[in-house]
Every structure is written in structure tokens, then in C-alpha cells.
N, C-alpha and C positions, 0 to 999 in steps of 0.2 A: 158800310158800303162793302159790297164783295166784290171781290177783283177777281176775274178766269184768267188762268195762263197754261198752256200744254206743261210747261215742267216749271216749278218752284222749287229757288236753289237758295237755300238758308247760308249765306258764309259768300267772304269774296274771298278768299286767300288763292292759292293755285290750285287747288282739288276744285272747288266751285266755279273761276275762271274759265279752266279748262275745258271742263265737263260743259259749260253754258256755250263757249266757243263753237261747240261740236255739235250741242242738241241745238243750238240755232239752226241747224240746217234742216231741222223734221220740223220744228211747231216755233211758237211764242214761246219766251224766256221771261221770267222775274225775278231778280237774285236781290234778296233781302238780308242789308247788312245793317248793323245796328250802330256803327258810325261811320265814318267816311270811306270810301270805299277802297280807297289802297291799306285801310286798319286793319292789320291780319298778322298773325304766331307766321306768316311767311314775308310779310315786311322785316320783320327781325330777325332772317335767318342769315348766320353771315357765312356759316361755313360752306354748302355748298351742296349736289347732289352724287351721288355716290353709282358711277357706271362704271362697266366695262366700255372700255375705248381706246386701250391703247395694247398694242399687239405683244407686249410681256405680260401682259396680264389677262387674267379668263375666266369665264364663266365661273368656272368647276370653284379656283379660290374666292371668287365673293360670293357665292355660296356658302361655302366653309367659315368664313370670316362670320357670317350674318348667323351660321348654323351654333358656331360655337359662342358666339356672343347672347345669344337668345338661350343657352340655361336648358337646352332640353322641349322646351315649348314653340320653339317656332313650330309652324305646320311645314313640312318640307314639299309638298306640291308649290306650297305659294309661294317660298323662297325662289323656289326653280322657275317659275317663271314670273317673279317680279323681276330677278337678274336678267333672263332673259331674254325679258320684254324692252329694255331699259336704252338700247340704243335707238329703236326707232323712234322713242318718245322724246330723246334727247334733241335728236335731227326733228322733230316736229316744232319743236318749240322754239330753236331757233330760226328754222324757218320763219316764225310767228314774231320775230327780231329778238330774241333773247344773245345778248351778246358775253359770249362767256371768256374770259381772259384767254390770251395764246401762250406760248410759250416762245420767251425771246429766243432758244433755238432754234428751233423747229417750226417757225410762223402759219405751219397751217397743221399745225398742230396745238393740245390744248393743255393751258401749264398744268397739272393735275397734282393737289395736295394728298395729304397724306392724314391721316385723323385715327383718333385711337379704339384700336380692335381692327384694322386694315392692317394686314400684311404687305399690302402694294398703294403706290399712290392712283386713287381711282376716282378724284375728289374734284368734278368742274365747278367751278365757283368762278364768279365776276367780282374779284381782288378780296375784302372781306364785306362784301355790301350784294350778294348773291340776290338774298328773297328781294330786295328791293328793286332791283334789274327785274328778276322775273315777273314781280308785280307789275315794274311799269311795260315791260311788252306787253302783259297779258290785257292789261287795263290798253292800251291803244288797239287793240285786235280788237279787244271786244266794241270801243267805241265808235265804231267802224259798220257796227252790225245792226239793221234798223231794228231790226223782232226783241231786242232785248232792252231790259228795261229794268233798272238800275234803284233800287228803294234806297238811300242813306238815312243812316237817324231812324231805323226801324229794328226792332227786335221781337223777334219767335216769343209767343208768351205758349201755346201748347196745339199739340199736334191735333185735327180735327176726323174723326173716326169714323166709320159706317160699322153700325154693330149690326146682330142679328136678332131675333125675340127675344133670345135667352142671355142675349148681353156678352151674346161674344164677338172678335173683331173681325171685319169681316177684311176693311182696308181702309188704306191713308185717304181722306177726299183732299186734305192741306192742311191748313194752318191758321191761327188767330195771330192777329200782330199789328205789336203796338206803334202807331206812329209818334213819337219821343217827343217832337218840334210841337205836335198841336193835338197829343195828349187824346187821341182819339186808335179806336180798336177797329181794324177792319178784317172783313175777312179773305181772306187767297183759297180760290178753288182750283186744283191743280189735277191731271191727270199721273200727274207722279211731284213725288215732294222730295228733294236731295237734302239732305245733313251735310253740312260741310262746314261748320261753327270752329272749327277747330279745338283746342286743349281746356283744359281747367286750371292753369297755372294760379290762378287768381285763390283757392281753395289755401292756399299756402300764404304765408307773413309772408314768405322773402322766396320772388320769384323770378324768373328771366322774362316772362310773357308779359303783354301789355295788359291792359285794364281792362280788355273787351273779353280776354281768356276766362271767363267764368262756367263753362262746361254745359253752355246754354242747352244745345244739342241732345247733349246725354243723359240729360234732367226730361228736356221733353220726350225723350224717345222712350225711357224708362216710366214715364208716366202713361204712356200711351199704351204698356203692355210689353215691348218690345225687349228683346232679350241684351243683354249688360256681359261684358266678357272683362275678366283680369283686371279687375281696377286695384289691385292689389300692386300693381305693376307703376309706381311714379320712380319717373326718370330725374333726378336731382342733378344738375349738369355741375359740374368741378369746380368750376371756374366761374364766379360770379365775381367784377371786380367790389371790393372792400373799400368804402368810401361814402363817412357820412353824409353826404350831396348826394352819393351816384343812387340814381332809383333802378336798381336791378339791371345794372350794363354787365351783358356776355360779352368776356372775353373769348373768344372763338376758341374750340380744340385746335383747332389748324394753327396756334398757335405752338402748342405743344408739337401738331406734327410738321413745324419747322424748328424746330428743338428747344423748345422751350420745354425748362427744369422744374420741377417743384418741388420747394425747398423750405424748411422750415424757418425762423424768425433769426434764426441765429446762422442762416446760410448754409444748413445743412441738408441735404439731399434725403428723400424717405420712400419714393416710392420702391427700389430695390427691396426694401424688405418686404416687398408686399405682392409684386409678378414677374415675369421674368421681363414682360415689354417696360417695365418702369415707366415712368412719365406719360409711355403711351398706349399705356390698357386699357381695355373697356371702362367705360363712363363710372357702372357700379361698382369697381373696384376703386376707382380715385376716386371718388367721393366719398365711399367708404373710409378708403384711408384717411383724405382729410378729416374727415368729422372725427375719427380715433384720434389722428394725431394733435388737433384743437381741442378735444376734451384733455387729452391727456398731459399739453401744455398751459392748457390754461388760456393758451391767448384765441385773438378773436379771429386770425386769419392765418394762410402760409402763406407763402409766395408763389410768383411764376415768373421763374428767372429766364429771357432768352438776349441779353446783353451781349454774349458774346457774335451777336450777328451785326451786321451794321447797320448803322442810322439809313443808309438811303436804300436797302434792302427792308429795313420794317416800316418805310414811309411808303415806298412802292405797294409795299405786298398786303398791310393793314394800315392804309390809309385812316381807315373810320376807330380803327382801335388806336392808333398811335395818336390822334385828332382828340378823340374826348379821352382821354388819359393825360394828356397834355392839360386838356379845362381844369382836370382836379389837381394841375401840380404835381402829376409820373411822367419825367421822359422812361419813355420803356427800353429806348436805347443804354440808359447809363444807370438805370433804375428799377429793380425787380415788382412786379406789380402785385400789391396785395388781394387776396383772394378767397372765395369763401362757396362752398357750395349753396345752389339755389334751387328751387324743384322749377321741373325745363320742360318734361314731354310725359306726355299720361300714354303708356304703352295699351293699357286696354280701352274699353267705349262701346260701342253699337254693334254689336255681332255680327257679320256679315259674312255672306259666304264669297265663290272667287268672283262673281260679277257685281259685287257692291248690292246686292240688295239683302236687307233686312229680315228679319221674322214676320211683321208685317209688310203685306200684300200693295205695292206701289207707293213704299216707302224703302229710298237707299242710303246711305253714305258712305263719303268717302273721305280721306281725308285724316287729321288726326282724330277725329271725333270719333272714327271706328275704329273695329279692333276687328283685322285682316286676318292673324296667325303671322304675318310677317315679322314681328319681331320678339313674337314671346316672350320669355321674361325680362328682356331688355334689351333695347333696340340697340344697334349696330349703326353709329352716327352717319350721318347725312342720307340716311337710310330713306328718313319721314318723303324728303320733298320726291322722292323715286315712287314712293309709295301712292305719294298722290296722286302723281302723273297718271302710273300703269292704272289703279283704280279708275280714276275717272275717266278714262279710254273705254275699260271693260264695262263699267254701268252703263255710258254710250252704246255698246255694241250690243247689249245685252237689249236696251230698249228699244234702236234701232228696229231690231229681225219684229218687235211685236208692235208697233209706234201704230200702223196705218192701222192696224183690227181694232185698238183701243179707244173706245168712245170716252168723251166726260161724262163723269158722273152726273146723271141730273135729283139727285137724293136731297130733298132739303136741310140746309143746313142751317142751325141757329142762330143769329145774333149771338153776339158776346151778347153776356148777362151781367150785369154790373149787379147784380142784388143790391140794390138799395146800399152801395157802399156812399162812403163821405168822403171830402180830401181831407186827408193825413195833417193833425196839429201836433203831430210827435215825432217826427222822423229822428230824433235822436234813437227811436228803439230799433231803427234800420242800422243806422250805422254803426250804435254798439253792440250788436247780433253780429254786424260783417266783422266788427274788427275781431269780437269773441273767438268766431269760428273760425276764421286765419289761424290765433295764438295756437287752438286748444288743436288743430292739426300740425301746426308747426311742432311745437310742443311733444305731442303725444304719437305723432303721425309718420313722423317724418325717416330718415336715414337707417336709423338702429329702434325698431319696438319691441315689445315686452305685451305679454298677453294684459299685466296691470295697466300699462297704456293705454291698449285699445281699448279696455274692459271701462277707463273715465271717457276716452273719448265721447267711446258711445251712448252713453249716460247724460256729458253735454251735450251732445249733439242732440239727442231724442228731444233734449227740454226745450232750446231750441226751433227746434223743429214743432213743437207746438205752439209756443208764441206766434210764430211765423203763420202756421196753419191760421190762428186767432186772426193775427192783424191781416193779413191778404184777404179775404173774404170778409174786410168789414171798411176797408177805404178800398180806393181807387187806385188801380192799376200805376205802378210805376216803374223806369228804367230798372231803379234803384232796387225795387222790392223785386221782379222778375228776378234782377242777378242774385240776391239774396237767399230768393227761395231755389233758387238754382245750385249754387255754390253746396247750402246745406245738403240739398236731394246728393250730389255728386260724394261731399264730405262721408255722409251718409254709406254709400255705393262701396267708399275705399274701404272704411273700416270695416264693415261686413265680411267685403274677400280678404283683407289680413285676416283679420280672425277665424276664416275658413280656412285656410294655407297653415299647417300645425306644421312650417318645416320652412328653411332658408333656402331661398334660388333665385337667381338674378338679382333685380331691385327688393325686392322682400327681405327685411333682414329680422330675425324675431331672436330674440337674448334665449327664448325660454325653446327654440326646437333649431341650434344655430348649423345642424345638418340639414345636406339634400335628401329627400323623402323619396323613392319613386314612386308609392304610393300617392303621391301628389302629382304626379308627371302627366297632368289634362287642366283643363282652361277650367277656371272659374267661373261658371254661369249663376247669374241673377236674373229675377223675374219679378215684376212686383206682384203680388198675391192679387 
């Protein structure tokens, strides 16, 4: 079946919401998610987004925060006016009801946290339960709106292409995509196709993102021809709590920047030896640190001491952390919570310039799937959900000024082709390929690499990667096998750009070049051949 719509918006998190909000008002919407549609890397964001809004603070230093936290590679055009842009988006979205906590002094003002690599507190958040607020504004706004129309239980399997004789791209027409429930492939013809799938956390054993974070996006966009930027760049968040039950619960920075300590097993404090903000430096510096100081202890986590605040101060302020810390048996009031870093935010993705659109022609993204220049070698926390915003504003206005000239393609497009595939009587080889390529990035990938790392990565990964070639074109299309063949493409992507980066900056840490290069001082670009 082919489905038309004026724009198709792969992802519901807040880059997709947003963006569908707004182009609802030029054509028909279809925003294709692949489970329910509040499932999104912005349901689980607890800390917050990162504005100017309060008159001690300015432009100029979240700027400088953002500048210096990014290693050299941010693009400084787009820093300047992502901060820029960041208060009218702010005011949009509650408009939209996004209700952001106040501040018990100052009631029509907004209590603003504090997170690490800010110099000032610039941080609005709704208590520690942020993306979940904003998903639910955004999800009643949208469902409000007749034109748009809502796919759950659907997943992007690849992008659909208009070539030229000689087989080159000419532009996006949409998309093939699976429907999961009743195992059938249709096709979406769109006059523009948005990326907004969000992260790859899933590419990682041990990660903060949920289970739909498999790098969907960045897999098709790279299959499609489309240019791949920094994926050298994985953001490993500090603070993952430590607890055989917990499946990957973020303990928020905003933990630390209401003074929480990080202290090793024996109640010793370590970030001092490592910056001068201690406890509350940029992300790749704690994480760093931790993974030094757990190798070099032996043991399996530190801590994150903030006890000396009080109980009805951490039940207020981190209700949802205080709540499931409690299920595993940590009051956090009287009890330091153990800790472990986890990979959190893919800093590279889909190249894009400052209006959200791509290398190919009527395809954009926005969202964490792309790689903006905003946060170079390591993003600057609560940065992401700012970034979606202002993006999916600029792709709006960008298509806006061309929306009425632009006809639908009437190019025929094919059927999916099932090639005479079969259903699958193995799928133990899906699952022991995912769990494979988890380890052998966890492993080889992850915090601190070594050219002998990347050098097996790549080795498993390739072998891999032809199984996978094998089994996908001889069964039939699955959730399973889509994220599968997804994860490795991406897996794929990362090692590549480490082994291109002969030098340490930001999240990149290499044993074998553990200086900054300036020689390196420009964005990693891929292309597939």
C-alpha cells in the first residue's frame, strides 16, 4: 500500500513533535514511530533544557560554556544562535502547556538548576521528570490537530530515492516501513521526509537510552548516500545508577549540580584531582575519571554522595530519582548512591546544515539523529533538548518560504521486494549477533580506546556484518532484524571515525595519540562508497 503525505516525520520525541506541530499548518503530517508514541531518548530526559532566562546570566557565557565544553569543534555560527534562539522557543512551548517548575521565591520566575560545564544556573526542568512533561504537552497539542496522523508500532526499514541514468541521487521521494503488529511493508510518499529517530544508545551493553535507541535514522540516512559527521563522538553519561535489577536508570547531573559528591567506595572524594569544577565538569571529564578510578580500584562502581541535603529537599526536587532508588533499597537521603558510567548521547549523525536539511535533496533531520556543529566534541548537558527545539523551528521556516512551489513527486516508486525471502526458523542468530555487537563495542569502544581495539572491533564487526547481509535478504523483514542491521551499520560508522581521529579531544579518548591534535581540528565526514 502507498501512503501520500506533504511531510513524513520518522521519530516522536520533541524534534519530531515539534517540527509536525508547526508544518501542520502548510500540508498533511505522518509521524512514523516505531512504538508507542510517548517512546522516545526525550521521555527519559530528567535534567532539563539549557536557556538564557534569567537577567544574571547571558548570551555571551552560554556561549562560552557550550564553546568550551565542545573541545574546539563546535561550529560557532550555530552555537550563537542556538543560544540565541532559545528564549523564544522556550515561551513557545509553554505556550503549547509545557509546565516548567517555578521557583518558591520568586513565583513567576523559574527555579533554574545548574549541571556540569554551566557556569551559571541556566537549567528549566519540570522537577527531575522534564522530557516526560514535554512529551506530554507536545502529544496533546498534537492530538488536537486533524491533518496529522500518528503510525505506532511502525519502523523506517530505508529511505526511498529518485536517481538519475547514471545512478546518482537525485532526492528523498520517502520511505519503506514496516508495520510490526501485522508484519506487512508499505510504502510513505512524502514531499519531504524528516529524521528525528533520535540516539544509538542501544549500539552499547550498558546504556541510559531505551530499547527503541538503536540509530535507526543514521543507518538509513547512510545507506541512502547521505553524509555521516563525528560519530567518533559517544557521550557516556557519569552517572548511571549501579544495581543488579536497575536496567540503565539515569541518575540526573542536576544531581550533582545540587551538590552532589563523587566519591570513591571508601568515602573518598576524586574528582579534585582531575578539574578544577570537581564533581561538576563536563560530562567527559567525569566519566573519564570514573572509568580510571574503577579500573584502577578494581571495584565495580563510585559513588554519588548528596546526603548532606535533606530528605524533604531530595523528595521535592528528585521525586522520580528518590522513588526508584528507594524500589532498589537506596534512601539517597542517608545513603550515597552507587554509580557507573553508561553511553547516553551520540554527539555526531546526519550532517546538516543551519536549516536541518541534509546532503540529499528533500530530506532533513533534526533532533539527536543529526550532527548540527552545536556541540562538537562533546556536548555541553541539557544542550540536546535546546537543540531540538531551535532545529525543528529552522527546518519549518526553511520549508515554509518553498512549501506552495513544491509539487509531489509523481516518479514511480516500487513495491517493497521481499525476494522470495521465508520466515525465519533461527532467530537465535538475531539475538546472538545483538548481544555480540553490544559486548564487542562495550568492550573495545567505549571510554578509553587503543588503535589494537578499534583494529578487533572492526574485524568483528565486518564478520558480522556479513552474516547479517546473508540473513536479511533471505527471510523476512523483522522489527528485530531492521534494529539489528541498524545497530551494526551505526557500530560500523563509530569505529571508522575513531580510527580516523589519530589524536584525543573531547569524548574520543585513544591510549595510543592521548594528545590534542590541531591537525584534527574539523568534523569527521563519511559517505558510503
Amino acid at each position: 500500500m502507498e501512503i501520500k503525505t506533504d511531510f513524513l516525520i520518522i521519530g516522536s520525541g520533541i524534534a519530531g513533535l515539534s517540527l509536525a506541530i508547526k508544518v501542520a499548518r502548510l500540508g498533511s503530517v505522518a509521524i512514523v514511530t516505531k512504538k508507542e508514541k510517548s517512546e522516545s531518548n526525550t521521555n527519559y530526559a530528567q535534567g532539563g533544557i539549557a536557556a538564557v532566562t534569567d537577567k544574571t546570566d547571558s548570551f555571551e557565557e552560554h556561549i562560552a560554556d557550550t564553546l568550551d565544553c565542545g573541545a574546539g569543534l563546535c561550529h560557532k555560527d550555530v552555537v550563537n544562535f542556538v543560544v540565541r534562539e532559545a528564549p523564544p522557543r522556550i515561551r513557545e512551548i509553554v505556550d503549547w502547556g509545557v509546565n516548567f517548575t517555578k521557583s518558591e521565591e520568586h513565583p513567576h520566575a523559574y527555579d533554574l538548576g545548574q549541571e556540569g560545564g554551566h557556569h551559571k544556573r541556566r537549567v528549566l526542568h519540570a522537577k527531575d521528570l522534564t522530557g516526560r512533561e514535554i512529551e506530554r504537552a507536545l502529544h496533546e497539542k498534537v492530538a488536537g490537530l486533524k491533518n496529522v496522523a500518528i503510525y505506532e508500532n511502525h519502523i523506517g526499514i530505508d529511505l526511498i530515492l529518485q536517481k538519475d541514468a547514471q545512478g546518482r541521487t537525485l532526492n528523498c521521494l520517502g520511505a519503506y516501513v514496516l508495520d510490526i503488529n501485522r508484519a506487512e511493508i508499505h510504502t510513505y510518499r512524502a514531499k519531504y521526509t524528516i529524521l528525528s529517530t533520535g540516539g544509538a544508545g542501544k549500539v552499547y551493553l550498558i546504556t541510559t537510552n531505551p530499547d527503541i535507541a538503536t540509530g535507526d535514522g543514521i543507518a538509513m540516512a547512510y545507506r541512502a548516500g547521505a553524509k555521516i559527521a563525528n560519530m567518533e563522538f559517544i557521550q557516556f553519561h557519569p552517572t548511571c545508577l549501579f544495581h543488579p535489577e536497575a536496567k540503565a536508570f539515569l541518575i540526573s547531573e542536576a544531581v550533582r549540580g545540587e551538590g552532589g559528591i563523587l566519591r570513591l567506595k571508601n568515602g573518598e572524594s576524586f574528582m579534585e584531582k582531575y578539574h578544577p569544577m570537581k564533581s561538576l565538569a563536563p560530562r567527559d571529564i567525569v566519566a573519564k575519571a570514573i572509568d580510571t578510578e574503577i579500573k584502577r580500584s578494581g571495584d565495580e562502581y563510585v559513588l554519588l554522595d548528596i546526603t548532606h541535603r535533606s530528605r524533604d529537599f531530595l523528595m521535592d526536587r528528585f521525586p522520580n530519582i528518590y522513588g526508584k532508588c528507594l524500589e532498589y533499597g537506596i534512601d539517597m537521603a542517608v545513603q550515597p548512591i552507587p554509580i557507573a558510567p553508561a553511553a547516553h548521547y551520540i554527539c555526531g549523525g546526519v550532517a546538516v546544515d543551519a536549516d536541518g536539511k541534509t546532503s540529499i535533496d528533500n530530506l532533513f533531520a533534526c533532533g539527536e539523529v543529526s550532527c548540527t556543529g552545536l556541540h562538537g566534541a562533546n556536548r555541553l548537558a541539557s544542550n540536546s533538548l535546546l537543540e531540538a527545539l531551535v532545529y525543528s523551528h529552522r527546518v519549518y521556516t526553511k520549508i515554509a518560504k518553498s512549501f506552495r512551489q513544491t509539487e509531489m513527486s509523481t516518479v514511480p516508486i516500487r513495491p517493497w521486494d521481499p525476494v522470495n525471502s521465508s520466515e525465519s526458523d533461527d532467530t537465535i542468530v538475531v539475538t546472538n549477533n545483538w548481544d555480540e555487537i553490544r559486548r564487542c563495542m562495550w568492550n573495545y569502544v567505549g571510554i578509553v580506546r587503543s588503535d589494537k581495539r578499534l583494529e578487533r572491533a572492526e574485524r568483528r564487526i565486518a564478520m558480522i556484518q556479513k552474516e547479517i547481509h546473508e540473513y536479511y535478504w533471505n527471510y523476512k523483514v523483522t522489527k528485530d532484524l531492521i534494529e539489528l542491521r541498524n545497530i551494526t551499520t551505526v557500530a560500523k560508522l563509530i569505529v571508522q571515525s575513531a580510527r580516523a581521529r589519530k589524536e584525543s579531544r573531547g569524548l574520543h579518548y585513544t591510549m595510543d595519540y592521548p594528545q590534542t591534535d590541531d591537525a584534527f581540528l574539523q568534523d569527521t565526514i563519511l559517505v558510503r562508497n
